[in-house]
C-alpha positions as CSV (number, residue, x, y, z in Angstrom):
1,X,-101.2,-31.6,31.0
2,X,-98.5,-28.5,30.2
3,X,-96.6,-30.4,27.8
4,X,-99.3,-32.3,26.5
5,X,-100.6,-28.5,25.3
6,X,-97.5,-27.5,24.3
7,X,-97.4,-31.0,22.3
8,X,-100.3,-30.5,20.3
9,X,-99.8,-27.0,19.8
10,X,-96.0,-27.6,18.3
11,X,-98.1,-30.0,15.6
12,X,-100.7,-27.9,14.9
13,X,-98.6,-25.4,14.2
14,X,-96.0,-26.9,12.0
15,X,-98.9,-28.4,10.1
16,X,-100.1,-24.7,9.6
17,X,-97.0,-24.3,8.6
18,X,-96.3,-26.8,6.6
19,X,-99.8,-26.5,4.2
20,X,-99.4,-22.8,4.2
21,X,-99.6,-21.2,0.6
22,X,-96.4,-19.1,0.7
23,X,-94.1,-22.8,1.2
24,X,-96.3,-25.1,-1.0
25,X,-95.7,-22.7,-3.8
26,X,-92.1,-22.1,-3.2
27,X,-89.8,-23.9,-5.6
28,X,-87.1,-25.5,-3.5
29,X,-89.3,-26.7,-0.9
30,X,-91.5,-28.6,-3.2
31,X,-88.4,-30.4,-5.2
32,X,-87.0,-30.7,-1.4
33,X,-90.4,-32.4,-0.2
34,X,-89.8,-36.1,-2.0
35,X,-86.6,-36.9,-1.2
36,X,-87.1,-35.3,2.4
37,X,-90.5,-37.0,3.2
38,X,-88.7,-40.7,1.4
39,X,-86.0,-39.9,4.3
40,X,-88.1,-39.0,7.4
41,X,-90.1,-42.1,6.7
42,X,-90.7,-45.3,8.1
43,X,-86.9,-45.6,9.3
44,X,-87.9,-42.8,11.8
45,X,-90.5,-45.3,13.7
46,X,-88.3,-48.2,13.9
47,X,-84.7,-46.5,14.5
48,X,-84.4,-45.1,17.7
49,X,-85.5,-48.1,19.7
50,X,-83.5,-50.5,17.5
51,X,-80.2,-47.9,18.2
52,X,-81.5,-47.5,21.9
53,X,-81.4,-51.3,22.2
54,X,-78.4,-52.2,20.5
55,X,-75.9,-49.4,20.8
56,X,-77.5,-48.1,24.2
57,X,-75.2,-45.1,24.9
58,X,-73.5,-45.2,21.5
59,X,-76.4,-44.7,19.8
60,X,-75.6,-41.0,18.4
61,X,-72.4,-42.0,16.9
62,X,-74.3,-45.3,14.8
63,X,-76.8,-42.2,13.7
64,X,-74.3,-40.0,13.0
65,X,-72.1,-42.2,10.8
66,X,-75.8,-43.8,9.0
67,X,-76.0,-40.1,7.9
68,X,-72.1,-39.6,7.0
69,X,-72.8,-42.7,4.6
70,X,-75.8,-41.5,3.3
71,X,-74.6,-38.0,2.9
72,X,-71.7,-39.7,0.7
73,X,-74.0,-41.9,-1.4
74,X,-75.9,-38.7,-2.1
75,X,-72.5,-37.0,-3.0
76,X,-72.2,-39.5,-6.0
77,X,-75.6,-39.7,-7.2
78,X,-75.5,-35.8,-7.0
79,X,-72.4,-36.4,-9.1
80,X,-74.1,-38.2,-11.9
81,X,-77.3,-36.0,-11.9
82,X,-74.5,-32.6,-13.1
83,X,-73.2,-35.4,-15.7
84,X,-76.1,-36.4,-17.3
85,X,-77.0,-33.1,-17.4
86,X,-73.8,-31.4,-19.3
87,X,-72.9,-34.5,-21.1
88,X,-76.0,-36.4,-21.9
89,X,-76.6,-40.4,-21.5
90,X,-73.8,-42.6,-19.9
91,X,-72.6,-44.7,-23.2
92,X,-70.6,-48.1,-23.2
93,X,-69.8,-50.1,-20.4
94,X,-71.1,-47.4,-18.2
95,X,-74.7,-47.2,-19.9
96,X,-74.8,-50.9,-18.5
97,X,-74.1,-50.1,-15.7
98,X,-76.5,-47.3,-15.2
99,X,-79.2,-49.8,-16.4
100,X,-78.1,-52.5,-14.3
101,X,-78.4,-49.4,-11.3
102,X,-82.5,-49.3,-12.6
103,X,-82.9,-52.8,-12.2
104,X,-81.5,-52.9,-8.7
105,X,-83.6,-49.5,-8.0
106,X,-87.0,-51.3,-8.7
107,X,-85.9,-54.7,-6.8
108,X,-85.4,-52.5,-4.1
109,X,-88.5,-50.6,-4.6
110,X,-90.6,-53.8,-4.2
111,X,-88.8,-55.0,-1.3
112,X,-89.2,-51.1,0.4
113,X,-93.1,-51.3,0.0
114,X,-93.0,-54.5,1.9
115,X,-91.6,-53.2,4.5
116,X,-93.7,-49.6,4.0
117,X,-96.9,-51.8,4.5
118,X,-95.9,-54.2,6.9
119,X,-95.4,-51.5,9.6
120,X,-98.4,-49.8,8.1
121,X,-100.3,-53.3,9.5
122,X,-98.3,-53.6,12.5
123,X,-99.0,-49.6,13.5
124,X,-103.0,-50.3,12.5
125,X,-103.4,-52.4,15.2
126,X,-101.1,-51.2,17.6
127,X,-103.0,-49.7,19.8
128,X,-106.0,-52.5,19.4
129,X,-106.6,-55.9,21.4
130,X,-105.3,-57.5,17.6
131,X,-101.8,-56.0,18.3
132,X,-100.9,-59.7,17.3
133,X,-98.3,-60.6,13.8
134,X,-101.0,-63.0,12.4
135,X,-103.2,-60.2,12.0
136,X,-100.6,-57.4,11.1
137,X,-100.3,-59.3,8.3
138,X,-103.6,-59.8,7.2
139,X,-103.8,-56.5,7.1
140,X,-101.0,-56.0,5.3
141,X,-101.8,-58.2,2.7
142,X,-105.1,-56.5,2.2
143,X,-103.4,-53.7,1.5
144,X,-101.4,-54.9,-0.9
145,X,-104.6,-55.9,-2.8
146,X,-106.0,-52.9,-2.4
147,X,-103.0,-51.0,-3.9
148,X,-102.9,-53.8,-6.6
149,X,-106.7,-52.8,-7.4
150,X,-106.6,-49.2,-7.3
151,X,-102.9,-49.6,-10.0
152,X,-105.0,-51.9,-12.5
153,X,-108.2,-50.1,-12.8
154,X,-107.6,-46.2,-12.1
155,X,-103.9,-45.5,-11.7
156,X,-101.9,-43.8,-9.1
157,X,-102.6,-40.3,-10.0
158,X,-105.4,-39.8,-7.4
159,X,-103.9,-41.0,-4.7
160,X,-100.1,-39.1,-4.7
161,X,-101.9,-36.1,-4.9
162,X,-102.7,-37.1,-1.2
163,X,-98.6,-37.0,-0.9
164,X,-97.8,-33.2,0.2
165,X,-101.2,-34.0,2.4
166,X,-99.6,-36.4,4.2
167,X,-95.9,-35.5,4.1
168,X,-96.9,-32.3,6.0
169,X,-98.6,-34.6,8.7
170,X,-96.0,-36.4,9.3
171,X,-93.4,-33.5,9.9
172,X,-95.6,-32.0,11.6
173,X,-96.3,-35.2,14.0
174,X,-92.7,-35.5,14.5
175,X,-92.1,-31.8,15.4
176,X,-94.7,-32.1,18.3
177,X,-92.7,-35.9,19.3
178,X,-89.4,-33.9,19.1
179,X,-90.9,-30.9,21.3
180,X,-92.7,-33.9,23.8
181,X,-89.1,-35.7,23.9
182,X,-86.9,-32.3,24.9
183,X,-89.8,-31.4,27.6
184,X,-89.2,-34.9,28.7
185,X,-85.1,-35.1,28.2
186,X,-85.3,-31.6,30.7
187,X,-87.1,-32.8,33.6
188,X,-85.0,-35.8,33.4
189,X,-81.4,-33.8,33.4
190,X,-82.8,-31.5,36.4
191,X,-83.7,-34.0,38.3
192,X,-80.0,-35.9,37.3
193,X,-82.2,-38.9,36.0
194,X,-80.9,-39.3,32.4
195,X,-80.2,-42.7,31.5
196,X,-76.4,-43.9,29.9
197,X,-77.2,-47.8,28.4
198,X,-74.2,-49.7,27.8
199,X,-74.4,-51.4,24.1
200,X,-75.9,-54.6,23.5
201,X,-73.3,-55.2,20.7
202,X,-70.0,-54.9,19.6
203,X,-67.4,-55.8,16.8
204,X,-68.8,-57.7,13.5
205,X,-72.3,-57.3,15.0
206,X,-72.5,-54.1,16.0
207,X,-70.9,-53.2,12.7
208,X,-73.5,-55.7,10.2
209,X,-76.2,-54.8,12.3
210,X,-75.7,-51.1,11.0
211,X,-75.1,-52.4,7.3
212,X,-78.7,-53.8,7.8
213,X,-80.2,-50.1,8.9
214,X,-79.0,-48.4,5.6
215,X,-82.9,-48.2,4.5
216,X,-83.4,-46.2,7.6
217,X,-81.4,-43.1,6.1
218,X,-82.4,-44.2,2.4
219,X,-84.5,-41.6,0.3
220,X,-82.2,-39.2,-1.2
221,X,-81.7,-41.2,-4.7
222,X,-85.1,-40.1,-5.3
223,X,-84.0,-36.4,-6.2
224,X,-81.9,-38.1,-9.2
225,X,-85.4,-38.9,-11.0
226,X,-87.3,-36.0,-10.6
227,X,-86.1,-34.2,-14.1
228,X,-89.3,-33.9,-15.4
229,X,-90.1,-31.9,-12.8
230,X,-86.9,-29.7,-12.2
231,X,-83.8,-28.5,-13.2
232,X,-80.5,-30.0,-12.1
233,X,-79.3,-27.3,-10.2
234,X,-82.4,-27.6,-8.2
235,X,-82.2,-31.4,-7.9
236,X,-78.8,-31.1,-6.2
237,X,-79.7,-28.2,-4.1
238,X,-83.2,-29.9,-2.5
239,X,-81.1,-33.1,-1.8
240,X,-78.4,-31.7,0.0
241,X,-81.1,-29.9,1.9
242,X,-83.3,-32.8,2.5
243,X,-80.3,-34.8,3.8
244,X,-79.0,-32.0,6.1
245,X,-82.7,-31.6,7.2
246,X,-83.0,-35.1,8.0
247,X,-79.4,-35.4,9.6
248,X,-80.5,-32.5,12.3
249,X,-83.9,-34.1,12.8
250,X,-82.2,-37.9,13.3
251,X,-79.7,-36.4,15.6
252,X,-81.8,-34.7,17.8
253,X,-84.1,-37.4,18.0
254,X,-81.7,-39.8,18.8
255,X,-80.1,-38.3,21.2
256,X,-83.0,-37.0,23.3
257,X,-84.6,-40.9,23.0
258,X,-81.3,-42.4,24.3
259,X,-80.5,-40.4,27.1
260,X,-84.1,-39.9,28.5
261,X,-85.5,-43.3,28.0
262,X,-84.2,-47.2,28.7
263,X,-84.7,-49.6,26.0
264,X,-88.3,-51.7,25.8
265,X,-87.6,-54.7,28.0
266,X,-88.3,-58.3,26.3
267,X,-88.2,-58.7,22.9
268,X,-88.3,-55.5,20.0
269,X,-91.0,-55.4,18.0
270,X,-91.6,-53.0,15.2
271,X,-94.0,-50.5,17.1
272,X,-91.5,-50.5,20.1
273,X,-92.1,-46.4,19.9
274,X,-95.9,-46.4,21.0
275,X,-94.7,-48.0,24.4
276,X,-91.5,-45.6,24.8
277,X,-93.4,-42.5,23.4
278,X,-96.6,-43.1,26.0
279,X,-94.2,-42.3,28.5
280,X,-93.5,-39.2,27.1
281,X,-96.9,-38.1,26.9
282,X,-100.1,-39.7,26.8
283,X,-100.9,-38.2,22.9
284,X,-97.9,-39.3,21.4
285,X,-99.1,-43.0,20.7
286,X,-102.4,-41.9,19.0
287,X,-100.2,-39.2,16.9
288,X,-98.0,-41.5,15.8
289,X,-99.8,-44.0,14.5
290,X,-101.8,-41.6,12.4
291,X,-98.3,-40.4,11.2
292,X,-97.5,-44.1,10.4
293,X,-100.9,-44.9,8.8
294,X,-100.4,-41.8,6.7
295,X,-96.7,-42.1,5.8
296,X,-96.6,-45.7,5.2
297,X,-99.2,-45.5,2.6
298,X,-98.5,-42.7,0.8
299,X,-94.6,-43.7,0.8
300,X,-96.0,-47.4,-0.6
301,X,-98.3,-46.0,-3.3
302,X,-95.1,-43.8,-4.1
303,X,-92.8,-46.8,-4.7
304,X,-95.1,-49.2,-6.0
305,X,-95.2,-46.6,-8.8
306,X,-92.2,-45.9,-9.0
307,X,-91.2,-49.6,-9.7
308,X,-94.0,-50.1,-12.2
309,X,-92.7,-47.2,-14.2
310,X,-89.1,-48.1,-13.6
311,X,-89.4,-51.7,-14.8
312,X,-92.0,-50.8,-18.0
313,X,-88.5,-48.4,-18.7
314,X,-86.1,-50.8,-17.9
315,X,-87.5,-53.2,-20.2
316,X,-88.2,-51.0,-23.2
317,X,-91.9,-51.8,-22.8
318,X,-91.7,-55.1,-22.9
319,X,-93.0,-55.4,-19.5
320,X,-96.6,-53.8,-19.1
321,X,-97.1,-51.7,-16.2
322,X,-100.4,-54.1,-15.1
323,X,-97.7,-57.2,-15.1
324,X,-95.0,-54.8,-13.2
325,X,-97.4,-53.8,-10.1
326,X,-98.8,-57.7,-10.4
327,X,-95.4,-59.0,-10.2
328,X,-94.8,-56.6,-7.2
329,X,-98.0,-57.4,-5.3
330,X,-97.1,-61.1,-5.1
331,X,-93.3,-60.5,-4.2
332,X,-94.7,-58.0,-1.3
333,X,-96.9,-60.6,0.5
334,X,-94.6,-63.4,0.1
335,X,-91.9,-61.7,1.9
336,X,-94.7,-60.5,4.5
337,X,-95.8,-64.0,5.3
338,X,-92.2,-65.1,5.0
339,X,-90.3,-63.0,7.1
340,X,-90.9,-60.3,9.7
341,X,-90.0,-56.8,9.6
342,X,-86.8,-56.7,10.3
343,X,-85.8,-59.0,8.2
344,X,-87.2,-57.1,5.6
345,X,-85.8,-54.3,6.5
346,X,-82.2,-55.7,6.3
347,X,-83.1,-56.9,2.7
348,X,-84.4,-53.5,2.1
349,X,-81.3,-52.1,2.9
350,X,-79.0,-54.7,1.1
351,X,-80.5,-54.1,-2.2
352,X,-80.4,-50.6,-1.7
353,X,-77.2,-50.6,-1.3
354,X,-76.3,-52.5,-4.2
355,X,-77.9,-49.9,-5.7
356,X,-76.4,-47.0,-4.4
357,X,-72.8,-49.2,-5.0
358,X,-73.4,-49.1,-8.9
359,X,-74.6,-44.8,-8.2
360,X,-71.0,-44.4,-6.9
361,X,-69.2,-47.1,-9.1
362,X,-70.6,-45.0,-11.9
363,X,-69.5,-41.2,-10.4
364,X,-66.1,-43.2,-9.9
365,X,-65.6,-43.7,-13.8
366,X,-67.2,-40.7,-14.7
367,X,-64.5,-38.7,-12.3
368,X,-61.4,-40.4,-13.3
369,X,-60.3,-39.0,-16.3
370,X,-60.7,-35.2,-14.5
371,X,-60.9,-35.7,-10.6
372,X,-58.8,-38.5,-9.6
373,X,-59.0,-38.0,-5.8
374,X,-62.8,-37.9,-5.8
375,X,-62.9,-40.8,-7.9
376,X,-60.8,-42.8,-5.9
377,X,-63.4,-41.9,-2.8
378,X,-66.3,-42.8,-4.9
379,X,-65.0,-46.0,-6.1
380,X,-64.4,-46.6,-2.1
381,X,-68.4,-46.2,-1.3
382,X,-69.1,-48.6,-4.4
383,X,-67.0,-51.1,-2.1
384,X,-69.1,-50.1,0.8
385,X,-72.1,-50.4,-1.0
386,X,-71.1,-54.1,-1.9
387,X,-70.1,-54.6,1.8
388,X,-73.4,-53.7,3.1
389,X,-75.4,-55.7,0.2
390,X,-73.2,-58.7,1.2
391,X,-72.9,-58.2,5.0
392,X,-75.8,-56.1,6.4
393,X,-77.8,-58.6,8.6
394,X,-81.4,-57.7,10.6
395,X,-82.0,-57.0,14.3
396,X,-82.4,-60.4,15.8
């Protein structure tokens, strides 16, 4: 009942916190918010049990190099945001390239929203006698045509005003889980219980298997389109702080989850962390699936916009907005009733990583003439980026 209190106490607070006047207005924190909230998303539901199950033991070090990757991908596409900024548009062979990088950023936009709102129908009824795939879906798929519905007739506007709403819940959920897990992690290393899991995996697995989590840590890019908004400078800045924000909150996480709890038995599903966190504490399941509902949603309506506006852009208005969201409606439910999530989040991560392979392909020409070093290390993560896009394969 103690750490139940203190539980609900760390949330309440951190949402005080969090929707306090002072840090809303501030001017880092609100660039910082998107790419943060993109990053602390759905990954953060799905990724410690998947780590827990496969790496057992090892986990920490997959997490930590997830974030080393990510933290490099960032590095280029922080790279490119200070070019465009003191030199203007990328021009020849590398202005294809950058549109050929949009492309890939609104195919992998559509694929992330399928996975955003197939957890969001798995989560729904996670905690209900219809815990079942069938009806996930179902849900899901209503969803979708809700989201398609709400794009055609009144736009987006309304609803991502509900964003900083719902960002700040979900920190503010996690903070209480993160407080619930140490509590937990404690009584288990006085009392000489904590657990050590040997892997599940190894070699080409172990190593595809991580390939296929790159969406988990994906986010950041979202900092590099946000110029209407703010300045470079402060672009740069609130990525580097979401991603060392996230890093800290990823690390603790998964090492407190490891150590202190044994992977589900029988097969992973996609709301594994209900089970594992209602041993924690009997609040944590409820909380979490209001963080899920709320992030899941938000992060959806987010992306779903984003690839609308991305591809009316791409195409030089060829392609209407209506056609763009249609186009991604039908995609979304025909990988929902095509694949589960998993699946889709290895595709989400493959196409992500294309495009972040084509971010760092274009820091690496941009760098060459001045920076040779650094270019040679950014035309290394364009090869990584085609790796994972080639390679990365779902949890099975």
């Amino acid at each position: 009942m103690r750490d139940d209190l203190l539980i609900l106490t760390a949330t309440l607070a951190g949402l005080g916190l969090l929707l306090s006047p002072a840090l809303r207005r501030a001017h880092l924190w609100r660039a910082t918010v998107t790419p943060l909230a993109s990053i602390i998303g759905s990954g953060f539901l799905v990724l410690g049990p998947i780590l827990n199950d496969s790496y057992g033991m090892w986990a920490p070090l997959v997490m930590l190099a997830l974030c080393a990757g990510a933290w490099g991908f960032g590095a280029t596409i922080r790279n490119n945001i200070a070019r465009l900024d003191s030199h203007g548009p990328f021009t020849g062979p590398a202005a294809t390239l950058e549109r050929a990088g949009g492309w890939a950023l609104a195919f992998s936009y559509i694929v992330s929203v399928a996975y955003y709102l197939n957890l969001f129908g798995a989560f729904a009824l996670g905690l209900t006698p219809w815990s079942d795939p069938v009806f996930a879906r179902g849900v899901t798929t209503a969803v979708f045509a809700l989201i398609l519905v709400i794009g055609w007739t009144r736009g987006f506007t309304a609803l991502e005003r509900m964003e900083q709403y719902s960002v700040s819940l979900k920190l503010a959920i996690i903070l209480g889980l993160l407080v619930g897990l140490a509590l937990f992690f404690g009584a288990r290393a006085q009392a000489g219980d904590l657990i050590l899991t040997p892997p599940s995996l190894s070699g080409w697995q172990a190593l595809t298997l991580g390939f296929g989590l790159i969406v988990t840590v994906q986010g950041f890019e979202t900092s590099r389109y946000l110029g209407r908004e703010y300045d470079a400078g402060t672009r740069i800045r609130s990525m580097k702080l979401a991603q060392l924000a996230a890093t800290a909150i990823y690390m603790v996480y998964v090492l407190l989850l490891v150590f202190s709890l044994a992977p589900p038995a029988g097969k992973l599903t996609e709301t594994a962390i209900i089970g594992l966190m209602a041993q924690v504490s009997p609040v944590l399941p409820a909380l979490l699936v209001a963080a899920a509902l709320a992030a899941q949603f938000s992060a959806a309506v987010a992306d779903t916009a984003g690839a609308g506006g991305l591809a009316v852009e791409q195409s030089g208005g060829r392609i209407p907005t209506r056609a763009a969201y249609a186009v991604l409606v039908l995609a979304g439910v025909a990988l929902t009733w095509a694949a589960d999530v998993f699946q889709i989040i290895a595709w989400a991560s493959r196409a992500f990583a294309l495009y972040y392979a084509i971010e760092a392909a274009l820091a690496a020409i941009s760098l060459w003439p001045t920076r040779r070093p650094t270019a040679t290390g950014a035309a290394a993560l364009a090869a990584l980026g085609l790796a994972i896009a080639i390679f990365g394969r779902a949890v099975e």
